[in-house]
C-alpha positions as CSV (number, residue, x, y, z in Angstrom):
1,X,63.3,128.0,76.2
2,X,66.7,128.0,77.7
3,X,68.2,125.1,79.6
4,X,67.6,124.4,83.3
5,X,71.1,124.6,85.5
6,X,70.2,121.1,86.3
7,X,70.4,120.4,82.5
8,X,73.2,122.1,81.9
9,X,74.7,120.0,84.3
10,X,74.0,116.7,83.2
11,X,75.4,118.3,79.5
12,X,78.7,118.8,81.2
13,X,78.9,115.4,82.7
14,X,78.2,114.1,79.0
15,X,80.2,116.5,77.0
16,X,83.2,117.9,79.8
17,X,83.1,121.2,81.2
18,X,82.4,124.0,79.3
19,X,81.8,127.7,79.9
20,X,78.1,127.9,79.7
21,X,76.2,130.1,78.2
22,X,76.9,133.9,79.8
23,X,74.3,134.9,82.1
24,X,73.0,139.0,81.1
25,X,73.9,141.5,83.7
26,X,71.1,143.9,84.7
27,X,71.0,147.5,86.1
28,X,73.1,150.3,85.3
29,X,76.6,149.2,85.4
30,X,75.8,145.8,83.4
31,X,77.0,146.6,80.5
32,X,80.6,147.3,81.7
33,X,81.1,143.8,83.7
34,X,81.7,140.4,82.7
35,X,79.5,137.8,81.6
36,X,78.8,135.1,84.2
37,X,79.7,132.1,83.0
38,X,80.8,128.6,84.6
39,X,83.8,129.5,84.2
40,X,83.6,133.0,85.8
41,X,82.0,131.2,88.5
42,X,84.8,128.5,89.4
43,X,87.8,131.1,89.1
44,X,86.2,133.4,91.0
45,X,85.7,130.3,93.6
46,X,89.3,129.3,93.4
47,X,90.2,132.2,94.4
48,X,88.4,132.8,97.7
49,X,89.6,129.5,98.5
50,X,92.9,130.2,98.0
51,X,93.3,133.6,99.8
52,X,90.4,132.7,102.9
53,X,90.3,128.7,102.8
54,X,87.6,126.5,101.6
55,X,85.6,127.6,104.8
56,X,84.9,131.0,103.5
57,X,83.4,129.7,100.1
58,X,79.4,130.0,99.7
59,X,77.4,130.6,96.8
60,X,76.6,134.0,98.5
61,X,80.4,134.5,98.8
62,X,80.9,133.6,95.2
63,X,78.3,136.2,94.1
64,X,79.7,139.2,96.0
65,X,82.9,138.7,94.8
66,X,81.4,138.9,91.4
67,X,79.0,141.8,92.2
68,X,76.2,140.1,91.6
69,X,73.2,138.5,93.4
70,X,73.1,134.8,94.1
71,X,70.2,134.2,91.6
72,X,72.8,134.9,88.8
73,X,74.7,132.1,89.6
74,X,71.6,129.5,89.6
75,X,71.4,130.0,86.2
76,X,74.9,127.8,85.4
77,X,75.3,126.3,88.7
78,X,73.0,124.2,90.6
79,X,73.9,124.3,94.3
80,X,77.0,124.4,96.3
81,X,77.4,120.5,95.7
82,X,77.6,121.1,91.7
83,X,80.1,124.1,92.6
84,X,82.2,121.6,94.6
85,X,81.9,119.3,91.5
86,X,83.5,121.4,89.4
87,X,86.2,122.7,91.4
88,X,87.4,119.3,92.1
89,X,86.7,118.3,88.1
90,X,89.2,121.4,87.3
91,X,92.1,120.2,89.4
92,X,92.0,117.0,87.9
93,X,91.7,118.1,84.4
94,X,95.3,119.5,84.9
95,X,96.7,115.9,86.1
96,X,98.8,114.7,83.8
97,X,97.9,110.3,82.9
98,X,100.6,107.9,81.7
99,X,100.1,105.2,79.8
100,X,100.0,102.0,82.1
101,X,102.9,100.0,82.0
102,X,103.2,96.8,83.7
103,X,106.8,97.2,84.7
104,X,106.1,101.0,86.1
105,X,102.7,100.5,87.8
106,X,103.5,101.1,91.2
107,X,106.1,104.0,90.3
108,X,103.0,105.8,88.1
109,X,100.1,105.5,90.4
110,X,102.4,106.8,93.5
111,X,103.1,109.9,90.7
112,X,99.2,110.2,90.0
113,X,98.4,110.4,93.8
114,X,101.0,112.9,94.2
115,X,99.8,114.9,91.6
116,X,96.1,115.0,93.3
117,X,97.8,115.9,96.6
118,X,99.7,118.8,94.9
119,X,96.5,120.5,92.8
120,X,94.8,120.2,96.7
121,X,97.5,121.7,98.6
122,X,97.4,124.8,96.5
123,X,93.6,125.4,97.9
124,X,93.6,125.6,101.7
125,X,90.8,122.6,102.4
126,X,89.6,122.1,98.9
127,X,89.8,118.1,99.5
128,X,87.1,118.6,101.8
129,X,84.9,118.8,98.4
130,X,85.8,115.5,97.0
131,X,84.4,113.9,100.3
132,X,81.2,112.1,100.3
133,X,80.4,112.8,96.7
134,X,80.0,109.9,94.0
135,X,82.3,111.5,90.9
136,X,80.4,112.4,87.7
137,X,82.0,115.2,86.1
138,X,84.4,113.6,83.2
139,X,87.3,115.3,84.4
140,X,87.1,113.7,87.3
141,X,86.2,110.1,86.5
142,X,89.3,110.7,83.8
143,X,91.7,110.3,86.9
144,X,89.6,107.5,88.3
145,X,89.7,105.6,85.1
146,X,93.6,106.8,84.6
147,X,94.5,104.9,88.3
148,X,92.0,101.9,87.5
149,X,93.9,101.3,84.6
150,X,97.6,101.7,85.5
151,X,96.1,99.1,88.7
152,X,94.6,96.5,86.0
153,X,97.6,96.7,83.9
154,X,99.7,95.5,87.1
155,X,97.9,92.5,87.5
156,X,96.0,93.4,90.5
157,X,92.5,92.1,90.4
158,X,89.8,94.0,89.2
159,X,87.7,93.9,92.5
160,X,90.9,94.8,94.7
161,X,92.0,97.3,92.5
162,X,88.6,99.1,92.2
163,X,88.9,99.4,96.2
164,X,91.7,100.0,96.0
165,X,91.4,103.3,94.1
166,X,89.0,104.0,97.0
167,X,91.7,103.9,99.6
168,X,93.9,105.9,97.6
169,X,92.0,108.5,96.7
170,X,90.2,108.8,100.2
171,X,93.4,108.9,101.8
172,X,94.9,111.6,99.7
173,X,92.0,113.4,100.3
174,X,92.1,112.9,104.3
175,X,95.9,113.7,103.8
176,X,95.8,117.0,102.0
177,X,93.0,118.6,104.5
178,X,94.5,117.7,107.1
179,X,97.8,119.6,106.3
180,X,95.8,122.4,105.3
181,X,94.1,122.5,108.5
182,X,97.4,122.4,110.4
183,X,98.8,124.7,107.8
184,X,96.1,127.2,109.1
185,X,96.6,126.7,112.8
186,X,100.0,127.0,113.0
187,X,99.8,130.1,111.2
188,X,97.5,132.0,113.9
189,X,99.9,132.7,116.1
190,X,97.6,132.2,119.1
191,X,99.1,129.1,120.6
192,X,97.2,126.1,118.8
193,X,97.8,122.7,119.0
194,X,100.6,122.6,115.7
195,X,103.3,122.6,117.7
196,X,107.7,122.0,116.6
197,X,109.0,119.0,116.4
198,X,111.4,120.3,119.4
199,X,108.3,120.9,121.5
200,X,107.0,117.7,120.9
201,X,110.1,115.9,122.0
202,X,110.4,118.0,125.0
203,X,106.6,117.0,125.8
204,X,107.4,113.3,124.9
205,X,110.4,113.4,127.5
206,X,107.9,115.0,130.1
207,X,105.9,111.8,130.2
208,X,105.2,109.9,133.5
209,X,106.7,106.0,133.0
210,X,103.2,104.7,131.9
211,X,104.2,106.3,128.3
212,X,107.8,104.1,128.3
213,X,107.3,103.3,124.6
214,X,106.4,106.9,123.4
215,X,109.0,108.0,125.9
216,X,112.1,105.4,124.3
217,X,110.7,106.1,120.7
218,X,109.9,109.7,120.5
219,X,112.4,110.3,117.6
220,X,111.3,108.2,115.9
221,X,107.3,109.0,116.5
222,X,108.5,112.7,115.1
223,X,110.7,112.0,112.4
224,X,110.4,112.6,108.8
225,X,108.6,115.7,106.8
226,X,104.4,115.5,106.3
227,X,105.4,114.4,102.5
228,X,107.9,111.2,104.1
229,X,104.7,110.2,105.8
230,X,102.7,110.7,102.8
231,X,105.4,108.8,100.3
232,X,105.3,105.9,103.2
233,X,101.7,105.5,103.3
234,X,101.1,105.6,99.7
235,X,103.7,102.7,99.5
236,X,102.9,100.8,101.9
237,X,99.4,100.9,100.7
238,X,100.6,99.9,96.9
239,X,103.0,97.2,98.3
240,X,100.0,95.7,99.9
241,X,98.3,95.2,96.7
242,X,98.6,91.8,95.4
243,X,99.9,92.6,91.9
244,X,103.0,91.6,89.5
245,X,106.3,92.7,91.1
């Protein structure tokens, strides 16, 4: 009897991510299309994420792009939530872990959290995924354990430095969709609220005198690129950690 998609899951969480075993097509033309396969399943994912944003993926979606019926994919994948799993367990297969150093710590885990926020930003809203949802694909926990041990090795305690890898994580997350989303908007050309750094100055020096802090400091309130904000946050979250200098 063939595996359940539920147990093929938990044999991915116990063994890493492999292809599956290919799904038969039916009908007339199966003979001249590709297997389904995990795999199949999560490129052809990646790519309606990438040219129509994580809003346009569904499991229905997913199976018209691969001219099938949604009943095929059931066979590998569970739901939407084990699709989203393994989206989010590919990106972070391709993040590259150093070996904790004590001297380097806060340098490498600022690099790992970059990396996250890079393999995001090439999805429009593929963070959104990693919210709400307790890892268990071993790609995944691989960058979990990566950060918890570049944290342990400097000196932060183990309690702090398992919340810790919350915050970080969680806010790279928040980070990355929310540049994709204003990615998005500023690209309709209809008028939404992304606005220039220009405009917002102008808008700033348009306040009544009830706004004479926002007013005096507008430069300041608009200065830097998204990624100076990001490089800021991310240190000012590691400085924060009590941990060998």
């Amino acid at each position: 009897m063939s595996p359940t998609p539920e147990q093929r899951r938990a044999a991915r969480h116990q063994l890493g991510t492999g292809p599956g075993a290919p799904a038969a097509r039916r009908g007339p033309s199966g003979g001249r299309k590709k297997p389904i396969t995990v795999d199949a399943i999560v490129d052809t994912a990646f790519g309606i994420v990438e040219a129509e944003g994580y809003d346009a993926l569904t499991m229905r979606r997913v199976a018209t792009a691969l001219e099938t019926g949604p009943s095929s994919l059931y066979a590998h994948v569970v739901n939407k939530e084990d699709l989203d799993e393994l989206l989010i367990g590919r990106l972070c297969a391709g993040i590259d872990l150093p070996e904790p150093d004590p001297a380097a710590w806060r340098r490498q885990i600022t690099g790992v959290c970059t990396q996250l926020r890079d393999q995001y930003l090439r999805y429009p809203g593929i963070s959104r995924a990693a919210f709400a949802a307790a890892p268990s694909n071993l790609d995944t926990l691989r960058v979990g354990e990566g950060m918890l041990a570049i944290l342990l090795a400097g000196g932060v305690d183990p309690q702090i430095a398992a919340w810790a890898l919350d915050s970080l994580t969680l806010y790279v997350n928040a980070y990355s969709l929310e540049v994709s989303l204003a990615d998005s908007r500023g690209g309709r050309g209809d008028g939404g609220w992304v606005v220039s750094r220009d405009e917002l100055l102008r808008r700033f020096a348009a306040l009544p005198d009830t706004f004479p802090q926002t007013r005096r400091y507008a430069a300041e309130l608009t200065a830097g690129t998204v990624h100076d904000r990001f490089d800021f946050t991310i240190g000012l979250m590691i400085d924060g950690l009590p941990g060998s200098r």
